[in-house]
C-alpha positions as CSV (number, residue, x, y, z in Angstrom):
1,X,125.9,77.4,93.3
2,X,122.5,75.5,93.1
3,X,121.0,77.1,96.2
4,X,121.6,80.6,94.4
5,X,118.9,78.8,91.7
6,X,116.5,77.3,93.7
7,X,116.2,79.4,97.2
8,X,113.0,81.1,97.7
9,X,114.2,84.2,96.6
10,X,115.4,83.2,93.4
11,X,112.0,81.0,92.9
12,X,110.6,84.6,93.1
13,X,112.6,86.4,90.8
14,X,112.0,83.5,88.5
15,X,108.0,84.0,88.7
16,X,108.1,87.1,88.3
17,X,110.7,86.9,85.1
18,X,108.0,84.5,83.7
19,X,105.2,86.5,84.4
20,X,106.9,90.3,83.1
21,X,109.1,89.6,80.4
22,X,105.7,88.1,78.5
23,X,103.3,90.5,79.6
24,X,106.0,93.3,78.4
25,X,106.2,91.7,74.5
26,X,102.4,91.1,74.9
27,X,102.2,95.2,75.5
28,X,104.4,95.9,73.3
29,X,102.4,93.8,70.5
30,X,99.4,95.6,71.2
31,X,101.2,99.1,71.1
32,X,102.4,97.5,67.5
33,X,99.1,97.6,66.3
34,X,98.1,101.0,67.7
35,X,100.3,102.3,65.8
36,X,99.8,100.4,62.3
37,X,95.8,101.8,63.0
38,X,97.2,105.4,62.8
39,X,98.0,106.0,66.9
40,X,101.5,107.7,65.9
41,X,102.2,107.8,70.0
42,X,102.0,104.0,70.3
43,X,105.6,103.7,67.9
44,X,107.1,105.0,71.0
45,X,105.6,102.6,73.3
46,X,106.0,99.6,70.5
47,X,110.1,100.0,70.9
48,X,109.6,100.7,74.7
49,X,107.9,97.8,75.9
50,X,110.7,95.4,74.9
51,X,113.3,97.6,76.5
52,X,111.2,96.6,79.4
53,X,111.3,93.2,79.3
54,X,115.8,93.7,78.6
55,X,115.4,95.9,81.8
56,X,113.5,93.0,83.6
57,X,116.1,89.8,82.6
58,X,119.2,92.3,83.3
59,X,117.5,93.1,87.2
60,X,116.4,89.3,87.6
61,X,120.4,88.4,86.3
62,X,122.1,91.1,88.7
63,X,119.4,90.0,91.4
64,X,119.9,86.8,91.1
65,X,124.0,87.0,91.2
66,X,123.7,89.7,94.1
67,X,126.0,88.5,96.7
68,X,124.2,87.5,100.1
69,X,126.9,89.5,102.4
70,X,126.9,92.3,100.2
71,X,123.0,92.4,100.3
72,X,122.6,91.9,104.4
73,X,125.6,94.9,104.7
74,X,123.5,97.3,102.6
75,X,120.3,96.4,104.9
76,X,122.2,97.2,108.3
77,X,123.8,100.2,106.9
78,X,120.4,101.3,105.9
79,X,119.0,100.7,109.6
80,X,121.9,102.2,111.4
81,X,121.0,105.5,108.4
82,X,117.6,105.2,110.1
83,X,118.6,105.1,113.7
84,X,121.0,108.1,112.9
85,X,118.3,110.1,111.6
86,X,115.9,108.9,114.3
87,X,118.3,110.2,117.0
88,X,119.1,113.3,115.0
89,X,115.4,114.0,115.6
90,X,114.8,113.5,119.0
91,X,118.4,115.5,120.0
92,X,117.4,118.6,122.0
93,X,117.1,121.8,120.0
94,X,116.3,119.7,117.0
95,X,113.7,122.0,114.5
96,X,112.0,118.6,113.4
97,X,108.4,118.2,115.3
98,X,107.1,114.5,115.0
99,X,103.9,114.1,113.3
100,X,101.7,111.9,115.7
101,X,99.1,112.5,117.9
102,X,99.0,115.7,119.6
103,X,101.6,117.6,117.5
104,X,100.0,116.7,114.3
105,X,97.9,120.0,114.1
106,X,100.7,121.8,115.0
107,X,102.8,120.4,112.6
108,X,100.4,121.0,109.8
109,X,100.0,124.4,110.9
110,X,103.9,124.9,110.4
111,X,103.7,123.5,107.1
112,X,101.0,125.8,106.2
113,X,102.8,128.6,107.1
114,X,106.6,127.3,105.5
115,X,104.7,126.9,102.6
116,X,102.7,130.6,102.3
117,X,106.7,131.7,103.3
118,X,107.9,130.2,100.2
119,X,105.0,131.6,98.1
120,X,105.6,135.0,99.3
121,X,109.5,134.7,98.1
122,X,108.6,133.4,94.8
123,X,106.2,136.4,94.3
């Protein structure tokens, strides 16, 4: 339970709850008296700033309580997403043409010419 505190990153999240949640009300001040001087756009911002700083505590909380397994799944399901894609790619007869070195012209040129396409259809 006290690693979950005082790991490097929860030490993080705690910096940066220290340094957002004030700047937010700090904002949200200054939009106050914007407003009282006649900026009738700045009442908006006066209640939105501290639903900022609610949005920051409830991330840092939910961040904080994430579960470590849960958090190292979602990562290598993300990679193996990427390696899927990747190979998806690279599979003969694949449309997609990779955008480095040589093909790059070509690949703008393809764009340029997908994209006059779809302004002739939406004519």
């Amino acid at each position: 339970m006290g690693a979950r505190w005082i790991s490097r990153r929860a030490l993080v999240l705690h910096g940066l709850l220290i340094v957002v949640v004030p700047l937010c009300f700090v904002a949200g001040w200054w939009q106050l008296h914007q407003a009282l001087s006649g900026n009738s756009l700045s009442w908006a911002y006066t209640v939105e700033w501290p639903i900022f700083a609610v949005i920051a505590v409830v991330a840092w909380w939910q961040l904080l309580h994430e579960d470590a397994s849960e958090r190292v799944a979602r990562a290598e399901r993300a990679r193996l997403d990427i390696e899927r894609v990747a190979a998806e790619r690279s599979a003969p007869g694949s449309e997609v043409v990779e955008a480095d070195g040589a093909n790059s012209e070509r690949v703008a040129i393809a764009a340029r010419r997908e994209y006059q396409a779809h302004l002739e259809r939406t004519r």
